[in-house]
C-alpha positions as a Markdown table, in Angstrom:
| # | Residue | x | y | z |
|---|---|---|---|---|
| 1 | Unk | 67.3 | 125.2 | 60.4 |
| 2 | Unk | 65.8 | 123.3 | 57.4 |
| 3 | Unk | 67.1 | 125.4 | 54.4 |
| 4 | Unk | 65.2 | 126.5 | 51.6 |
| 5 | Unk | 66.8 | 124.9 | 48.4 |
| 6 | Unk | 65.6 | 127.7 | 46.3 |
| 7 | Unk | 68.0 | 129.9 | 48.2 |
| 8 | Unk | 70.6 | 127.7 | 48.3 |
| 9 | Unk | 70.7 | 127.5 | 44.9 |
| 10 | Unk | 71.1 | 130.9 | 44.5 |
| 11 | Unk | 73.9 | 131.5 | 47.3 |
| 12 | Unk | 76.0 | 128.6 | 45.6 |
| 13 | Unk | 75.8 | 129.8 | 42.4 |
| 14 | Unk | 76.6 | 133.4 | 43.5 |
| 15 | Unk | 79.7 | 132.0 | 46.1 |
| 16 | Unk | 83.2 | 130.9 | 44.9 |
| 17 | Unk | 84.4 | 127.6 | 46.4 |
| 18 | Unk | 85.8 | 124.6 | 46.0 |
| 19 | Unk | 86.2 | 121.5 | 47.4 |
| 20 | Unk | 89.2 | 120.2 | 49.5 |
| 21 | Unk | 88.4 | 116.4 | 50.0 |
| 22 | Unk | 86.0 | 114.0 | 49.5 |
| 23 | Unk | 86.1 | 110.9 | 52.4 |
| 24 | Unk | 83.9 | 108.2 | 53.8 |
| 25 | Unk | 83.5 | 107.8 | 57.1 |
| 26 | Unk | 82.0 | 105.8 | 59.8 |
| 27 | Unk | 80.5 | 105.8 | 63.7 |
| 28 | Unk | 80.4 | 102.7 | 65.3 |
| 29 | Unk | 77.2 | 101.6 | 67.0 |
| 30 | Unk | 75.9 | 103.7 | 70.8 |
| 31 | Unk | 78.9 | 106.5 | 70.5 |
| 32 | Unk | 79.5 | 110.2 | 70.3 |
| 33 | Unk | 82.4 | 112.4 | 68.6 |
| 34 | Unk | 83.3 | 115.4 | 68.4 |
| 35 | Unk | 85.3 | 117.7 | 65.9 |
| 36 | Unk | 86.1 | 121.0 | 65.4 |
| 37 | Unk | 86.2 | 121.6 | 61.7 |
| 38 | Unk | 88.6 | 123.8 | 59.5 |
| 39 | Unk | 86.6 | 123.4 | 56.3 |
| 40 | Unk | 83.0 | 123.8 | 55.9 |
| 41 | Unk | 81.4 | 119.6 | 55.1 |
| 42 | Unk | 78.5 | 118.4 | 53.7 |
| 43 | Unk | 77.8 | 115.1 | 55.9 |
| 44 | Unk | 75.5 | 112.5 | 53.6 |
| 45 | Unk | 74.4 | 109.4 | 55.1 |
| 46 | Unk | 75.2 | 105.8 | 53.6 |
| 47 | Unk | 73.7 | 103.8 | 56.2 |
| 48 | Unk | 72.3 | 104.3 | 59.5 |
| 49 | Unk | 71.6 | 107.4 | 61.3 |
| 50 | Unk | 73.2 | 110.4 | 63.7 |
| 51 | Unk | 71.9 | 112.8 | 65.7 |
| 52 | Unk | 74.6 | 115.8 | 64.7 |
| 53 | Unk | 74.7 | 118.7 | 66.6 |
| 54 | Unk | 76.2 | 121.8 | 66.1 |
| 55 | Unk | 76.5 | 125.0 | 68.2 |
| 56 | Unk | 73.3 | 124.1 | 69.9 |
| 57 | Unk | 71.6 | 123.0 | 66.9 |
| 58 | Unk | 70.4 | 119.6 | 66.5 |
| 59 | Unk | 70.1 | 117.5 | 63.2 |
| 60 | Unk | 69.6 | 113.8 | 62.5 |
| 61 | Unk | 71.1 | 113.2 | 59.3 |
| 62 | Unk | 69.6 | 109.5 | 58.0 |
| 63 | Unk | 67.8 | 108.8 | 54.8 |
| 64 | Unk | 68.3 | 111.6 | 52.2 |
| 65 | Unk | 68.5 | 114.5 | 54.8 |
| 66 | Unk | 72.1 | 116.5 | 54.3 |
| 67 | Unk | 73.9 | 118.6 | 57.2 |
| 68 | Unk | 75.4 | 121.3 | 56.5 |
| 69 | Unk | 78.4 | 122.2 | 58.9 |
| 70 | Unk | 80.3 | 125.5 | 58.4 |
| 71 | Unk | 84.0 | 126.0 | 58.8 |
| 72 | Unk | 84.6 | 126.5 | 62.2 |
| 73 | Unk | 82.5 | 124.9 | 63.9 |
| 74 | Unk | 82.5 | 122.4 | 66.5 |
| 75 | Unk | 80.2 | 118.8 | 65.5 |
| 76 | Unk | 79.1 | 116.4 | 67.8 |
| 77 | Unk | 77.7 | 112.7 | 66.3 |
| 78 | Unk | 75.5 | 111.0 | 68.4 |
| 79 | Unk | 74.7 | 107.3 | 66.6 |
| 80 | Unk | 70.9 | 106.1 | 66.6 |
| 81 | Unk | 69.3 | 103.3 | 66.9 |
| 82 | Unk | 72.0 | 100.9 | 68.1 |
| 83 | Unk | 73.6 | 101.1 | 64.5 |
| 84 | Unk | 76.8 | 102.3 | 63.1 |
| 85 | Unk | 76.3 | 105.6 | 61.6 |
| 86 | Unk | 77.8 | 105.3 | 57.4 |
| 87 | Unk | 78.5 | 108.6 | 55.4 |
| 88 | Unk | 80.5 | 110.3 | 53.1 |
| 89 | Unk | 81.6 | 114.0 | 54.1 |
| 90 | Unk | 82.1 | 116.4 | 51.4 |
| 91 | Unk | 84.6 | 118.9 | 52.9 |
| 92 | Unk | 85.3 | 122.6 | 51.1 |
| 93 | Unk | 86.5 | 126.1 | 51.5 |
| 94 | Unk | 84.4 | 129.0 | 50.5 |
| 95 | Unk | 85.3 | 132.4 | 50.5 |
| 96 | Unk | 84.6 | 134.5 | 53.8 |
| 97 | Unk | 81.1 | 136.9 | 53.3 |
| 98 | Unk | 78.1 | 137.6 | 54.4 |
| 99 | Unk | 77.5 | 135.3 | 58.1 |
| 100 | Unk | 73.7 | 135.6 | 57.5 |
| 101 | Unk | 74.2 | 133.2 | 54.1 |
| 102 | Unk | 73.2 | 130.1 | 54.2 |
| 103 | Unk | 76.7 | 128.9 | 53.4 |
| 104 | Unk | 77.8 | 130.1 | 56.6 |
| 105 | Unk | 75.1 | 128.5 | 58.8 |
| 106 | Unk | 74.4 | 124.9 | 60.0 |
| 107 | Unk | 71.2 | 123.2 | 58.0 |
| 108 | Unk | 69.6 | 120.7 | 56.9 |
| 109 | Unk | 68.1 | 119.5 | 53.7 |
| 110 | Unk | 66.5 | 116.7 | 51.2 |
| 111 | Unk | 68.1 | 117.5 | 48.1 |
| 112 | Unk | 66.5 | 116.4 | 44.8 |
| 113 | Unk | 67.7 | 112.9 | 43.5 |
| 114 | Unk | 69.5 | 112.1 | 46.5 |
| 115 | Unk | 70.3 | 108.6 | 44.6 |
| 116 | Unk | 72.3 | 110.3 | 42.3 |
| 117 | Unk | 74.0 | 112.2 | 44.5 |
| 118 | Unk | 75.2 | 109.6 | 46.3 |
| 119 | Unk | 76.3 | 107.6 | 43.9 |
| 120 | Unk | 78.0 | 110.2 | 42.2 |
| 121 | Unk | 79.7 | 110.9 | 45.4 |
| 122 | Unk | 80.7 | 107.2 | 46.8 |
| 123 | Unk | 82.5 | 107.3 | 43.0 |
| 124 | Unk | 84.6 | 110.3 | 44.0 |
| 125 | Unk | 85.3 | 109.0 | 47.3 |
| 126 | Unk | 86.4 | 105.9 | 45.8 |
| 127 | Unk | 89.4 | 108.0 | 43.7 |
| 128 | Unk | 91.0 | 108.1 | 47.0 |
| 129 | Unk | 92.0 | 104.3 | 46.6 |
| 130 | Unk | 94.5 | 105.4 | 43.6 |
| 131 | Unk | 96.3 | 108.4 | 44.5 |
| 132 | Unk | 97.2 | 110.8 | 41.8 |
| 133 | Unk | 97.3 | 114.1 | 40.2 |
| 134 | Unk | 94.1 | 113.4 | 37.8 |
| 135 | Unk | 92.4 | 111.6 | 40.4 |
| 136 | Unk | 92.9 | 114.3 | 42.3 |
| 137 | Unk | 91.4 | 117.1 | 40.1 |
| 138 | Unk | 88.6 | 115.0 | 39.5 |
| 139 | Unk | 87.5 | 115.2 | 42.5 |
| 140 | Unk | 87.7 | 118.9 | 43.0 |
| 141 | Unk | 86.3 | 120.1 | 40.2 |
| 142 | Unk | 83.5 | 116.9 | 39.6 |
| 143 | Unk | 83.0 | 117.6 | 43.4 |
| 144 | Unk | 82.3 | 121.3 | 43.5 |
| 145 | Unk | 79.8 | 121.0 | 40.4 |
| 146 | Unk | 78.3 | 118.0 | 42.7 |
| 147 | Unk | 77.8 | 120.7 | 45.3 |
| 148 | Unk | 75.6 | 122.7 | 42.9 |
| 149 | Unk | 73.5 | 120.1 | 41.6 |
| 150 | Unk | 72.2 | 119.2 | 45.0 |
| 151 | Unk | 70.1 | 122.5 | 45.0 |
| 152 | Unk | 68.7 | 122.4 | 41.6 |
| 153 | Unk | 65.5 | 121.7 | 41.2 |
| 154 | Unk | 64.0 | 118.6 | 39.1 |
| 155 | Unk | 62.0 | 118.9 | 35.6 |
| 156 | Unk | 58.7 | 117.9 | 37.3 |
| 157 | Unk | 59.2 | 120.4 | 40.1 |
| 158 | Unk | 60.4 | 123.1 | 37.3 |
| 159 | Unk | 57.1 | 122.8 | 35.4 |
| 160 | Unk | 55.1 | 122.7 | 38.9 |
| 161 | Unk | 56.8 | 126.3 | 39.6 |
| 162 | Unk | 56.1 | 127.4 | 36.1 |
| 163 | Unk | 52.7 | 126.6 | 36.0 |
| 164 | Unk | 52.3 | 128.1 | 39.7 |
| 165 | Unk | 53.4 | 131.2 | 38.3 |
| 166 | Unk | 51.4 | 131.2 | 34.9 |
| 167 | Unk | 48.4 | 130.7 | 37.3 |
| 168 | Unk | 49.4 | 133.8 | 39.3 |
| 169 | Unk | 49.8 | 136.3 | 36.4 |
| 170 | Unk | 46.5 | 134.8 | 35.4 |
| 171 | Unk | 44.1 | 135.7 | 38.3 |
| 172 | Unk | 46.3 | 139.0 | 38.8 |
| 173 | Unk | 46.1 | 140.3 | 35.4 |
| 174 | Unk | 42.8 | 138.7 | 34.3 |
| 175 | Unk | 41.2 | 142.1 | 33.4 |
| 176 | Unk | 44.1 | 142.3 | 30.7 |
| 177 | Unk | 44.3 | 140.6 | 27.3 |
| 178 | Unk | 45.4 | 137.0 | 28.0 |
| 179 | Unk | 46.6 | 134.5 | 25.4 |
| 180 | Unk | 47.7 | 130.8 | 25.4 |
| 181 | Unk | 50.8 | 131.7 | 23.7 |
| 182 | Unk | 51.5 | 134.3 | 24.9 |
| 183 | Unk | 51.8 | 132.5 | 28.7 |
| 184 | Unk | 53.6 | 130.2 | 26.8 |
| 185 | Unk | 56.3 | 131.8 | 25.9 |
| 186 | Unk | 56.3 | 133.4 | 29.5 |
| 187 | Unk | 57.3 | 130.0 | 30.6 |
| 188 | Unk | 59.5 | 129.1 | 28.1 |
| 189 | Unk | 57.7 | 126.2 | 26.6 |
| 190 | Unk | 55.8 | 126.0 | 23.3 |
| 191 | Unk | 51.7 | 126.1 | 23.2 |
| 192 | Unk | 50.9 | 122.9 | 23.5 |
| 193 | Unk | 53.2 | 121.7 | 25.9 |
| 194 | Unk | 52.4 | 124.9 | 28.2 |
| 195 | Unk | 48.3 | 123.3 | 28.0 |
| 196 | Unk | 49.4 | 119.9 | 28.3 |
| 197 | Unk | 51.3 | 120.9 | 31.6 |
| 198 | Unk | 48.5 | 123.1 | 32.7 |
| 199 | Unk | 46.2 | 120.4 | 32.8 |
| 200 | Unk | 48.2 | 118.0 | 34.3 |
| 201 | Unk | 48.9 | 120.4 | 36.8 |
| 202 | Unk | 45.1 | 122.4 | 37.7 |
| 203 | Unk | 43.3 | 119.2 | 35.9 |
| 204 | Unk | 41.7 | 122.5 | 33.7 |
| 205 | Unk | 42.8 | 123.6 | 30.5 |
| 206 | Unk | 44.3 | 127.1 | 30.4 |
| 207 | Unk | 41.6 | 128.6 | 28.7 |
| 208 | Unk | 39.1 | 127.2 | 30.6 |
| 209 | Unk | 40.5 | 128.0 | 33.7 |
| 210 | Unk | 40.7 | 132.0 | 31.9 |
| 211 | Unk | 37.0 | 132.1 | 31.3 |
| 212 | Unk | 36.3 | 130.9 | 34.8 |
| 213 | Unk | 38.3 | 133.9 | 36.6 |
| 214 | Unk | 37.0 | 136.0 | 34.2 |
């Protein structure tokens, strides 16, 4: 399934887990693997492309699209494209719950700033070149905060929702007393940055945009 990042972000800030390793992998060229996994992974591609399928479901992970495998599992890698298949796999345990979470289910996704998630990530797999205690807990605990950033949304997209929802309570409440600051401070911005994102959003100013409903 291709999973709602909205709700991931919500199940992985509600879950406890952490991760167990962080290692970087490749699939030669016209091959297929298989693995049965112990720990839940987060495959993200470096280079090339895979068709990845798990328990009937079928992925390709290339580009910035993530797969999701949960512990347990059996994963099957299927290289494209007469290319070898480049990623890093994030693997970690989570606490046994609910099977209808998303943690617990294979899925796919585009996080936000996939660029800095990689990066971030091919740094923490590169701790594995100097083995040590530090290095070690680095990657755990930088790794597991990693996991949570991939489901948050950006700034642009934050303001988009925001204004989305101003615009809501608007044209549901627009027999009721409305003000500019007032929505404002709904949102959490002050009154002029609240118009200035209205506009850039709707191309109307909030006020304008009042008038009209009403």
């Amino acid at each position: 399934m291709q999973a709602n990042l909205q709700e991931l972000k919500e199940t992985y800030s509600r879950q406890t887990y952490s991760v167990f390793s962080i290692n970087r992998q490749q699939k030669i060229a016209d091959s297929q693997v298989t693995f049965s996994l112990a720990h839940s992974v987060f495959i993200i591609p470096v280079f090339g492309a895979a068709e990845i399928t798990i328990g009937g479901n079928e992925f390709v992970c290339e580009g910035t699209t993530v797969v999701h495998v949960p512990a347990g599992q059996t994963v099957t890698y299927r290289t494209l494209y007469g290319r070898s298949f480049d990623h890093v796999n994030i693997y970690y345990d989570g606490i046994q719950g609910d099977v209808t979470s998303p943690i617990f289910n294979a899925y796919a996704f585009d996080p936000q700033g996939f660029d800095r998630i990689l990066d971030k990530v091919l740094d923490l797999e590169k701790l594995n070149t100097t083995p040590s205690l530090d290095n070690r807990v680095a990657q755990i605990v930088n790794g597991t905060e990693l996991i949570k950033s991939m489901f948050l949304l950006t700034n642009s997209q934050k303001v988009q929702e925001s204004m989305a929802e101003a615009r809501t309570y608007i044209e549901l409440h627009f027999a009721d007393p409305i003000t500019i600051p007032g929505l404002a401070k709904r949102c959490g911005m002050s009154t002029q940055r609240f118009s200035n994102n209205f506009v850039q959003t709707f191309g109307v100013r909030p006020m304008t945009f009042i008038v009209l409903i009403k």
